[in-house]
C-alpha positions as CSV (number, residue, x, y, z in Angstrom):
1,X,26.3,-7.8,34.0
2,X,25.4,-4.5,32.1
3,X,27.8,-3.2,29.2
4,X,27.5,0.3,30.7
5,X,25.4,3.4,29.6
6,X,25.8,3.0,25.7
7,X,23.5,0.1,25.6
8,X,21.1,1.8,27.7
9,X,21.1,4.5,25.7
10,X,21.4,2.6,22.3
11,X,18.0,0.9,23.9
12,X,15.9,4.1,24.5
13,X,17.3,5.2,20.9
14,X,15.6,2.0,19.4
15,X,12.5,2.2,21.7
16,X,12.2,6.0,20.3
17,X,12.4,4.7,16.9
18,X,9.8,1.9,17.5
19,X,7.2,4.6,19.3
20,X,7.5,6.8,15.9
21,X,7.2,3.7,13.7
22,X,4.2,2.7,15.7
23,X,2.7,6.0,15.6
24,X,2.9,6.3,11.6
25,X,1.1,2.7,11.5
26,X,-1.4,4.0,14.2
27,X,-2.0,7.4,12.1
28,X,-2.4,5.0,8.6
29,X,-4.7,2.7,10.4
30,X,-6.8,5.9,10.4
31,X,-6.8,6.1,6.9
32,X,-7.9,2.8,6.3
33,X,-11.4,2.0,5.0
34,X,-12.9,-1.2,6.0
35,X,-16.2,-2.8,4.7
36,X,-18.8,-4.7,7.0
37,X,-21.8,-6.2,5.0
38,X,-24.8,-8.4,5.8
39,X,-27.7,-9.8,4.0
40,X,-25.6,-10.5,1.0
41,X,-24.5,-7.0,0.6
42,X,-28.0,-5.8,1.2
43,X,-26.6,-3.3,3.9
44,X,-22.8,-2.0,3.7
45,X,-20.6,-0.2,6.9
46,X,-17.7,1.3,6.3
47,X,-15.4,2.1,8.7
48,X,-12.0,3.7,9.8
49,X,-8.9,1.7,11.1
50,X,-9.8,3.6,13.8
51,X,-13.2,2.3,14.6
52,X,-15.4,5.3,13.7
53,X,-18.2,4.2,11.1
54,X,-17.6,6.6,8.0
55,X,-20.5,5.4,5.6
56,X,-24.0,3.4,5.9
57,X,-25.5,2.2,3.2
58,X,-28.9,0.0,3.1
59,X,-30.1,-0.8,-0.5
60,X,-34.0,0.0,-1.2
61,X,-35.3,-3.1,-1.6
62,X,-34.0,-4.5,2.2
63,X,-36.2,-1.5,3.7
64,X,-39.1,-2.8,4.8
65,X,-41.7,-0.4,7.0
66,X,-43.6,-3.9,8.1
67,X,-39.8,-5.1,9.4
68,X,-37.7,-2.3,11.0
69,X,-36.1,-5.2,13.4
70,X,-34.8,-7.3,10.3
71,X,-33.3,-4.0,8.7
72,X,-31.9,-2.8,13.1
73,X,-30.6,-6.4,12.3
74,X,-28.4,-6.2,9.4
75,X,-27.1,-2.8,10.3
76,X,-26.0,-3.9,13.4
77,X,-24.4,-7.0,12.2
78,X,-23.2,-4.9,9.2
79,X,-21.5,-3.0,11.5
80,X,-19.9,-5.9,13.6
81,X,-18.6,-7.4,10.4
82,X,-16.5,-4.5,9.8
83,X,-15.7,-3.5,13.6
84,X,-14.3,-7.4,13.8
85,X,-12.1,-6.7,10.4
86,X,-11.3,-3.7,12.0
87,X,-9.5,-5.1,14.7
88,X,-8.0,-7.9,12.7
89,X,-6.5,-5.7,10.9
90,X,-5.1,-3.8,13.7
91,X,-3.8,-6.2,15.3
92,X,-2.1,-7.5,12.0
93,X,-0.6,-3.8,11.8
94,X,0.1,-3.0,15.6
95,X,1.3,-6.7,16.4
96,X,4.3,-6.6,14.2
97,X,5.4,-4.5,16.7
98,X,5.1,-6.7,20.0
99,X,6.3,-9.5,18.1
100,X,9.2,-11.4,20.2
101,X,8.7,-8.3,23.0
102,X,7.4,-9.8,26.4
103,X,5.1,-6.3,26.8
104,X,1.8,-7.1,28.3
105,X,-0.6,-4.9,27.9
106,X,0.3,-3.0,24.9
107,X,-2.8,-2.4,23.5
């Protein structure tokens, strides 16, 4: 059934290709900066495509010494918001990949 070693080869050429394409969209994902807010903006995460949190930012008027849990609160969802965009967005970049490819397990 096989046409012989070119296709093979033709194969891991186009699997090379697709490892060194997926590897420049990994490394860019790194780049990325991705915003997670709550309490209307009251408290702002930034965070890598890679999911390390880069910046937090809590306006003055949320901080309130009487309410440490609603502030823990907001942080935390803050933080959720953009760890969720985060992976939306790479699985938007990484799926492209896996598109049409039976490979379970990829990522």
């Amino acid at each position: 059934m096989m046409r012989g070693m070119g296709n093979m080869q033709n194969m891991m050429k186009q699997m090379q290709k697709m490892q060194k394409k997926m590897a420049e969209a990994q490394e860019k994902l790194g780049e990325e900066r991705i915003e997670g807010t709550a309490g209307g903006g009251m408290v702002t995460v930034i965070v890598s495509g890679h999911k390390e949190v880069l910046e937090v930012n809590i306006k003055e008027e949320v901080v309130d010494p009487d309410d440490i849990e609603m502030l823990q609160d907001l942080v935390l969802a803050a933080t959720n918001d953009a760890l969720k965009k985060a992976d939306e967005l790479t699985n938007n970049t990484m799926g492209q990949f896996t598109k049409g490819m039976n490979l379970p397990g990829m990522f």
